[in-house]
C-alpha positions in Angstrom: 205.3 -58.5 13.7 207.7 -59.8 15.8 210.0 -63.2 14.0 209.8 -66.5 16.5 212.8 -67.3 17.8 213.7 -70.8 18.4 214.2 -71.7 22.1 217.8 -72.0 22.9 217.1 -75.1 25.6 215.5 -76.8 22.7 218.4 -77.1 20.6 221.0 -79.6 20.9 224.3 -79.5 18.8 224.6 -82.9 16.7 228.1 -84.8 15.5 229.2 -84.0 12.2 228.0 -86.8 9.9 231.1 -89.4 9.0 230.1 -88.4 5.1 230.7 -84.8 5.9 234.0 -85.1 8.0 235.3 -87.0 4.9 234.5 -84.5 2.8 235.9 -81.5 5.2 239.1 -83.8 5.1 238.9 -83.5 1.1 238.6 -79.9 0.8 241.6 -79.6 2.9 243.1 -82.5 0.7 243.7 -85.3 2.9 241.7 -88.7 2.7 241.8 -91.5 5.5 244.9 -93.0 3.8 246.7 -90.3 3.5 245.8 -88.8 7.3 247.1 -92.4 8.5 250.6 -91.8 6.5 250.9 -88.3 8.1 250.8 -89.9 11.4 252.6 -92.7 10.8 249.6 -95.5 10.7 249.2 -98.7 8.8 245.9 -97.4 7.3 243.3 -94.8 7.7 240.7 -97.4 9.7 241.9 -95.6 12.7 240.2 -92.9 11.9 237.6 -94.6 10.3 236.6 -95.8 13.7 236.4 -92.3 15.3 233.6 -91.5 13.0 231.3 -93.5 14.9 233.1 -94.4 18.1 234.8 -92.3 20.9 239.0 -92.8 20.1 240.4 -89.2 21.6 243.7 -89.6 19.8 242.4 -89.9 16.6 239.3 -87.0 17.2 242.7 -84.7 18.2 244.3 -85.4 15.1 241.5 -84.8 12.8 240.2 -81.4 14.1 244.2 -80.7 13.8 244.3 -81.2 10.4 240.9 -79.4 9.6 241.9 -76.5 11.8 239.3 -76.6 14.7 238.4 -77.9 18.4 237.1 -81.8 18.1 233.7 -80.7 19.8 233.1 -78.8 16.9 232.7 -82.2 14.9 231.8 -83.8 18.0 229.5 -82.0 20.4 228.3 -84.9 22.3 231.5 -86.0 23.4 232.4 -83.2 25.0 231.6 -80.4 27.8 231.2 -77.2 27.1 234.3 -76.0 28.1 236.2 -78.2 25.4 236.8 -81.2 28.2 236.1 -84.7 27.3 232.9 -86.6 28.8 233.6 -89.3 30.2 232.2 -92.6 29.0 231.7 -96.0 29.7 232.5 -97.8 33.0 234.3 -94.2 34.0 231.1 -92.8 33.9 229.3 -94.9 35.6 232.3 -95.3 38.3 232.1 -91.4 38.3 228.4 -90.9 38.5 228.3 -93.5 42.0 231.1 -91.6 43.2 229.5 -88.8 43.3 225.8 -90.2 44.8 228.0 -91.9 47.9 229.9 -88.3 48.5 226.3 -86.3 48.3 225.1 -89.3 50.6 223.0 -91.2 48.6 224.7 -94.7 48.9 221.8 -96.1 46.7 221.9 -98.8 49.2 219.1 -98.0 51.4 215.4 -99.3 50.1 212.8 -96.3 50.1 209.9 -99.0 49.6 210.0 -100.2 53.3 207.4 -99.3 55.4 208.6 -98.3 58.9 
């Protein structure tokens, strides 16, 4: 009998959990504190933040340290090919750029009769 295999559109990489980046930062013994000292920080809250908020910098620095590419921890942040998604007002901005270039201005009202 043939095994079901699960449909590959259907699956959808999800972020690392902050409690299991911590702990991949443990085996490789480094905490928050002592990641911030390496690079020079104040404190580890830095990278605190990036556990649950987009901060680049900080993503870069702790895939460096645990020896892979940031989408690994964090596939929904980026594309693919290992370029970052842009967020926020950029994508938003980016996302009406592109409408007004493939000539949907948005402008026009499709609920008008003629």
């Amino acid at each position: 009998m043939k095994e079901k295999k699960p449909k590959k559109a259907g699956l959808v990489a999800q972020d690392w959990h902050p409690a299991d980046i911590v702990a991949a930062l443990h085996k490789a013994g480094y905490t928050l504190e002592k990641l911030g000292e390496k690079y020079n920080l104040k404190s580890g809250q830095t990278f605190s933040k990036a556990m649950r908020y987009s901060f680049p910098s900080a993503e870069q620095r702790i895939a460096e340290v645990l020896g892979i590419h940031p989408k690994t921890i964090w596939p929904s942040r980026y594309n693919l090919d290992g370029s970052r998604k842009l967020q926020g007002f950029r994508a938003i901005e980016s996302t009406r750029r592109s409408r007004r270039v493939n000539g949907n201005s948005g402008a026009e009202n499709h609920h008008e009769a003629a």
